[in-house]
C-alpha positions in Angstrom: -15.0 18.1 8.6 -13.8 17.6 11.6 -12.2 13.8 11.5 -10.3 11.1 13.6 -7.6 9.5 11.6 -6.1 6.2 13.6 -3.2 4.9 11.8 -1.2 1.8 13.1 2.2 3.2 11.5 3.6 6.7 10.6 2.1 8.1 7.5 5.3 9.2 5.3 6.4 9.2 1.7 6.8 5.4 2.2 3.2 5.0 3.9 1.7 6.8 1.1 -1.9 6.3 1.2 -2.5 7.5 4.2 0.3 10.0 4.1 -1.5 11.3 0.9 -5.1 11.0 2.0 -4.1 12.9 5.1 -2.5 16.1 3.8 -4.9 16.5 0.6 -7.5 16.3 3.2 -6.3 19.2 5.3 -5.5 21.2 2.1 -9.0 21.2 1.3 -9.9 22.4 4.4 -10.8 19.5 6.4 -9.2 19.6 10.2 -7.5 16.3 11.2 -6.3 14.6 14.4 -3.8 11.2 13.3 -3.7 8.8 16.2 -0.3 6.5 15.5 2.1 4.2 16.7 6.2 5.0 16.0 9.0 2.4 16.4 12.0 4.6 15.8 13.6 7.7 16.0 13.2 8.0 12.0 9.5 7.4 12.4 8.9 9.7 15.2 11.1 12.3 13.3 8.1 11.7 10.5 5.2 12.1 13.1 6.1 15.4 13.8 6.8 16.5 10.6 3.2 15.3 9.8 2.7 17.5 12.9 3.5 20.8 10.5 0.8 20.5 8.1 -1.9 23.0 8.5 -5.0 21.4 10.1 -3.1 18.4 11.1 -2.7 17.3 14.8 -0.9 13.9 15.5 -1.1 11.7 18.3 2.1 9.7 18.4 3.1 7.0 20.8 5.9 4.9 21.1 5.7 1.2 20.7 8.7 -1.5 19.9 8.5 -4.0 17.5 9.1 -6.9 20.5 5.5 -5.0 21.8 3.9 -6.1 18.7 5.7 -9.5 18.2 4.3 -9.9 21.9 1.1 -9.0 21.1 1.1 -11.6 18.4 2.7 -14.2 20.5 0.2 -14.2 23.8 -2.9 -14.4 20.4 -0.8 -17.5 19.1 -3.8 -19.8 20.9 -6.9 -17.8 20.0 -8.5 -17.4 17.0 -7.6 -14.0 16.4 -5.4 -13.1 13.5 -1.8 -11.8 14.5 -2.3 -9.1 11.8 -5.1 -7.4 13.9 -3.2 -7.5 17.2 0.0 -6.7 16.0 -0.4 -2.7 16.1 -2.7 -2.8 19.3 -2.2 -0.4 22.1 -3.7 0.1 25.0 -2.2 3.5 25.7 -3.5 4.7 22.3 -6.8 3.1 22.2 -7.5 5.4 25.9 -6.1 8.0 23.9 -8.7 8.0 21.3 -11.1 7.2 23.8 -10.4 10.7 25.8 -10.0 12.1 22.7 -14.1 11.2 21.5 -14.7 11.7 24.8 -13.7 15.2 25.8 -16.2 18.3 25.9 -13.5 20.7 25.5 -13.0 20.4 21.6 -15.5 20.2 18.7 -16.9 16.6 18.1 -15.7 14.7 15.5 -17.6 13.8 12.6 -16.4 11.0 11.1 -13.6 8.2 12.5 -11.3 7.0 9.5 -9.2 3.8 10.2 -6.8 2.0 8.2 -6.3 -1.5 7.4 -6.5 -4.6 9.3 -4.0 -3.2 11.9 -5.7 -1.1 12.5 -9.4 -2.5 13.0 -9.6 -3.1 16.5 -8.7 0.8 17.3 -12.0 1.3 15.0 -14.3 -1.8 16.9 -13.3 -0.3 20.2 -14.6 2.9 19.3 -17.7 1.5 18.1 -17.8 -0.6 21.3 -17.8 3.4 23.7 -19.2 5.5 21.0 -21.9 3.5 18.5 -22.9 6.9 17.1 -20.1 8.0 15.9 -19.8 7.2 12.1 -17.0 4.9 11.4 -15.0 3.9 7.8 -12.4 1.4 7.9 -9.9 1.4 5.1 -9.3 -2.1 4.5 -6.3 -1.0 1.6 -6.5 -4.4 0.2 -8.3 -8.2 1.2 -5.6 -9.4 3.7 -7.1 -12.6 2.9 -6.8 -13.0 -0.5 -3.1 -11.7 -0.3 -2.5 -14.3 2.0 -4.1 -17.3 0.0 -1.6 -16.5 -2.6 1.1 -15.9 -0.4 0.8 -19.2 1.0 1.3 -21.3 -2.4 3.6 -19.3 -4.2 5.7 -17.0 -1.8 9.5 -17.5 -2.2 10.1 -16.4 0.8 10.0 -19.1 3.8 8.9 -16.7 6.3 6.2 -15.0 4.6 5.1 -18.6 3.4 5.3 -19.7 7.0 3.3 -16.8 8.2 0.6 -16.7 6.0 -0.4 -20.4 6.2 -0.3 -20.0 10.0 -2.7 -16.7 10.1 -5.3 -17.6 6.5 -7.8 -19.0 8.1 -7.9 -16.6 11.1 -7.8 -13.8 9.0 -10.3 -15.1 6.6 -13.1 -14.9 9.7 -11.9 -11.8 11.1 -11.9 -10.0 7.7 -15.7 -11.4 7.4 -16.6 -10.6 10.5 -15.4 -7.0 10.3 -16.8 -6.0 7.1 -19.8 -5.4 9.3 -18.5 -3.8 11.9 -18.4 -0.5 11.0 -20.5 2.2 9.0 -18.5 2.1 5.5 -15.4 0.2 4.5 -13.2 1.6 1.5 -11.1 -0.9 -0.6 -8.2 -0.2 -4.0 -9.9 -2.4 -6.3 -13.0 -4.5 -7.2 -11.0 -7.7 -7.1 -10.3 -7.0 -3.4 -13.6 -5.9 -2.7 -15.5 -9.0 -3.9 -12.5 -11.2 -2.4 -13.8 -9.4 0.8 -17.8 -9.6 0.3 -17.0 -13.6 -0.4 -15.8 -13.7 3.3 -18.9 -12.5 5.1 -21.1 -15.0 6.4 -24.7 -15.3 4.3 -26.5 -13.8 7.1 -24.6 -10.9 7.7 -25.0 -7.7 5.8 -21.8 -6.5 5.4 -21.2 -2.5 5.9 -21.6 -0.4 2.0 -17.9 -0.9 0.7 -16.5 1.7 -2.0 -13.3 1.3 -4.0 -10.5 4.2 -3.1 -7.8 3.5 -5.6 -4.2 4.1 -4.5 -2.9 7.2 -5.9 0.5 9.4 -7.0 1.5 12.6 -5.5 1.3 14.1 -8.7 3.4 17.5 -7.8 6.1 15.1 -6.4 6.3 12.5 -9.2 4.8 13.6 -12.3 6.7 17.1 -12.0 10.0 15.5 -11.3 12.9 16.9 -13.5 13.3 15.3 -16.5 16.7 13.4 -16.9 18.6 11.4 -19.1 18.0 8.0 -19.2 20.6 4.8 -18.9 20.9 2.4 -21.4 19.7 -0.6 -20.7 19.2 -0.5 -16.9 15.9 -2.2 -15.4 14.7 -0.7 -12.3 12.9 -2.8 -9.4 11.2 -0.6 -6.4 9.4 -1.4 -3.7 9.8 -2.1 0.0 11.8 -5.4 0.1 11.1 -6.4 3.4 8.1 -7.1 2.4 7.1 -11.2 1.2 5.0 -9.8 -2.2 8.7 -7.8 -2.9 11.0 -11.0 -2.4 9.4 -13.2 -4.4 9.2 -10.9 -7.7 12.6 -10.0 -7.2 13.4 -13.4 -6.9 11.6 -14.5 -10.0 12.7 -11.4 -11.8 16.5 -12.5 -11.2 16.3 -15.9 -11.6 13.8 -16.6 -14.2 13.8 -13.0 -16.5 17.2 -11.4 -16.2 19.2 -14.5 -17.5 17.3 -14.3 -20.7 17.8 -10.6 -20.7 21.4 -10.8 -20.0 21.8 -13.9 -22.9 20.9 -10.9 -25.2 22.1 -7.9 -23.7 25.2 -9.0 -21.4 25.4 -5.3 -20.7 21.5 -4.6 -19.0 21.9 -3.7 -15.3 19.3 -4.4 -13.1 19.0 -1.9 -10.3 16.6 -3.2 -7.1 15.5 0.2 -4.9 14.1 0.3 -1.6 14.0 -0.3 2.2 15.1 -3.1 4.1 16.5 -5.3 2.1 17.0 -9.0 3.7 20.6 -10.9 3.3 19.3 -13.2 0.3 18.4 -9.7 -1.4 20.9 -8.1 -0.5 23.8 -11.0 -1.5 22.3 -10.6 -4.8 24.8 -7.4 -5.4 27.2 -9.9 -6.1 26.6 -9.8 -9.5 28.1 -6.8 -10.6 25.1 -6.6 -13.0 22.5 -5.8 -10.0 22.8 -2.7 -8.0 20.5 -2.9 -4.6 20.2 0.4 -2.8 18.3 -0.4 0.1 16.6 2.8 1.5 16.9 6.2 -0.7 16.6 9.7 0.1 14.4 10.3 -3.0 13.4 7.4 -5.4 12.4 9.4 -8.3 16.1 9.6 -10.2 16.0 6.2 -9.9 13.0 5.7 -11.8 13.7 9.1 -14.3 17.1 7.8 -15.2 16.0 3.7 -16.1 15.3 2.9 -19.6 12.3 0.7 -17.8 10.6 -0.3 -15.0 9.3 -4.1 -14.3 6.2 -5.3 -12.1 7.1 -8.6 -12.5 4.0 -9.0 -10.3 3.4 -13.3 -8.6 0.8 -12.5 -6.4 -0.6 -9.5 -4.7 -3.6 -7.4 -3.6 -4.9 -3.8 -5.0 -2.7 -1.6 -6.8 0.3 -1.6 -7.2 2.3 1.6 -6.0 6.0 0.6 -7.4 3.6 1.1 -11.1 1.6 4.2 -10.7 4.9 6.0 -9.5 7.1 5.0 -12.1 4.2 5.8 -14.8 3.8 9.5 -13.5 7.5 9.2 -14.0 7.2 8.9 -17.5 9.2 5.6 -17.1 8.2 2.9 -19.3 6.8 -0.4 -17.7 6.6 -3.6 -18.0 4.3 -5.7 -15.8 2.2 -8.8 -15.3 -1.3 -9.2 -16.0 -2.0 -9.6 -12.2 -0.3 -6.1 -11.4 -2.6 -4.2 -13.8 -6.1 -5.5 -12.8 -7.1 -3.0 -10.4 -6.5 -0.6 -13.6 -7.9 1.1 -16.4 -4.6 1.4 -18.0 -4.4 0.2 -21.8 -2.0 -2.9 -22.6 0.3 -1.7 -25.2 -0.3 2.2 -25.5 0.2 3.2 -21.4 2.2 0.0 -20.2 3.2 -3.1 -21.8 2.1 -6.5 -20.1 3.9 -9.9 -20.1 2.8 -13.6 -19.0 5.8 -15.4 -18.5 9.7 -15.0 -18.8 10.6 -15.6 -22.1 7.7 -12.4 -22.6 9.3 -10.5 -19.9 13.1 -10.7 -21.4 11.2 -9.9 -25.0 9.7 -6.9 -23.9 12.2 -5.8 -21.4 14.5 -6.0 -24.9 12.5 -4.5 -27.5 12.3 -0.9 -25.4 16.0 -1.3 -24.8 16.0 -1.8 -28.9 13.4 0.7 -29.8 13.7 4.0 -27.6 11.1 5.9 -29.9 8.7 3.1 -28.8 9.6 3.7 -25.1 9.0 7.0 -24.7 5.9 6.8 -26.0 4.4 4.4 -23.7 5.7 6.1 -20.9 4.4 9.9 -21.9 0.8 7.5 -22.5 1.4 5.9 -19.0 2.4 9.4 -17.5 -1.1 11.0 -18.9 -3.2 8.0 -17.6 -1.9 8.5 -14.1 -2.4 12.6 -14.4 -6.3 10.8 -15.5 -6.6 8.2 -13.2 -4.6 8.4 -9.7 -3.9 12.3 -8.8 -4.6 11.9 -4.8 -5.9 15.3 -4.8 -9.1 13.8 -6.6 -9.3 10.1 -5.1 -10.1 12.6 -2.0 -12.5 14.3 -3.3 -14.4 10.8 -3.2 -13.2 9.9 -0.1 -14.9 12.9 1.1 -18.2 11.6 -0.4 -17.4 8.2 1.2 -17.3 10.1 5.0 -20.7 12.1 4.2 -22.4 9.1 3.2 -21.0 7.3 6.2 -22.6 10.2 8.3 -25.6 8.9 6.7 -24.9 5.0 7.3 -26.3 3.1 10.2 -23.8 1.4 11.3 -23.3 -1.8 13.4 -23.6 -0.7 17.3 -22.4 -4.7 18.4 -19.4 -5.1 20.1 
């Protein structure tokens, strides 16, 4: 097929579903044109090296992050959710336009667009081109991520900013899931979170669940290593609000019983952008945080375990899948497995509260027989489950049947 992929960030090894989606979908022949928006020299560095996959040709365009916190604060009086203005581009949105447009390169047949960023690239092409098939990849129910958020974020700022943007998000989200010709979602949670948001006398666009996925030659191949003793390892982009606030409860509320047992356990917190109140927590010459990493596999290969010590949250969670296909034991809350079909106490071990956590956390330190095995069972379920190679396969499916689709021709 010959597809439109608009992206409002740079797919890479941290962007993973769509960096995944993308190249499995040119290896199996499909020929791909990524519309996207870069911020840095590191993310334009990553554009083009998207640029060197076979069948792949990326649009990139600059645009600063004051661009996009201007975009949110000229939207501050509508009703309009900052989350669907923030990525919007003028520049890019006549790009795509000249791009559907043109007679001088084969038509596409399907338009892919991700998340909630990325929405109003996909209305506007509805808005010039209504017969041009359409799927919007929600990822997960912004809304319902943001009606947790709102009660139980430790962080002030993502409180702050999800209180502010619920209820405008909650209509937007509605309003969209009509929008387009299919929508695609990571679990069934999200999905009916999402249906619950359309207004009774709409009929919302078909919506199929796209789970998130491993790169199973990168991760479930990795070299097998040695593991530490004792060491918990925490992953995850920690910038983000969803990040803070398990880290937080994982070193305030778990570690300390951990630690009355073990005074030895480490605690080692990997990934990007760490803020100051994460960062200060190094302190303790328990904790190790990393910030970014070239390669976050020996992290994961070399911990005894990995916690999901998950408060609230949409989807699936990536920081799991990865460390299962590393064969790394987890431990994680009942909230971080729903999207799931993995099997409490054979692929993953789940815990409710702290004093569970520190129990669990302690009996795989205690019981290393026991922890391999549930991380070779949490290893095989992924190799099962998540391979991207197959959740593309059905995304293909999902753009044949959107072919097929009418799809709402409003603007």
């Amino acid at each position: 097929m010959n597809i439109l992929f608009i992206v409002p960030y740079v797919p890479n090894l941290i962007r993973v579903r769509s960096f995944n989606l993308i190249r499995q979908l040119a290896k199996r022949g499909n020929n791909l044109t990524v519309c996207t928006l870069w911020t840095d020299e590191h993310e334009r560095r990553d554009a083009d090296d998207l640029a060197e996959y076979p069948g792949v040709e990326v649009v990139a365009l600059y645009q600063s992050r004051w661009q996009s916190l201007w975009n949110c604060i000229i939207t501050l009086p509508s009703t309009t959710p900052l989350q669907a203005v923030y990525s919007w581009q003028p520049g890019l949105a006549a790009r795509i336009s000249g791009l559907l447009g043109s007679s001088d390169r084969p038509p596409f047949e399907v338009v892919h667009v991700e998340h909630l960023r990325g929405a109003r690239f996909g209305v506007y092409v509805k808005s010039l081109f209504p017969e041009i098939p359409v799927v919007w990849d929600s990822v997960d129910c912004i809304s319902y991520l943001f009606e947790q958020a709102a009660g139980l974020s430790r962080s002030i700022f993502g409180k702050m900013v999800t209180r502010l943007d619920l209820n405008r998000t909650r209509r937007y989200e509605g309003w969209l899931a009509s929008r387009f010709n299919r929508a695609i979602i990571t679990s069934t949670m999200d999905k009916q979170a999402l249906l619950d948001l359309v207004p009774n006398n709409v009929q919302p666009a078909p919506i199929d669940i796209l789970p998130n996925g491993v790169d199973w030659e990168y991760f479930g191949e990795s070299e097998a290593m040695p593991r530490d003793p004792a060491t918990v390892v925490f992953s995850g982009k920690m910038s983000y609000h969803a990040n803070i606030t398990m880290v937080t409860y994982l070193v305030n509320e778990i570690m300390p019983l951990v630690w009355g047992e073990r005074p030895n356990a480490k605690l080692i917190i990997v990934g990007k952008d760490p803020p100051k109140n994460i960062l200060a927590l190094a302190q303790n010459p328990a904790i190790t945080v990393t910030g970014t990493v070239p390669d976050l596999r020996p992290y994961l290969s070399k911990a005894t375990l990995a916690v999901v010590p998950l408060v609230y949250g949409a989807g699936s969670q990536l920081k799991l899948l990865e460390a299962m296909a590393c064969g790394t034991p987890v431990v994680a809350s009942p909230r971080a497995i729903m999207a799931l079909r993995a099997e409490p106490g054979k692929d993953l071990l789940v815990a409710h509260t702290p004093a569970e956590f520190a129990a669990k956390i302690l009996e795989l330190f205690d019981h290393p027989e026991m922890a391999n095995q549930i991380g070779l069972s949490g290893r095989q379920y992924i190799r099962d489950h998540h391979r991207w190679a197959a959740i593309t396969e059905r995304l293909e499916r999902v753009y044949q049947a959107a072919a097929q689709t009418p799809g709402n021709e409003k603007n």
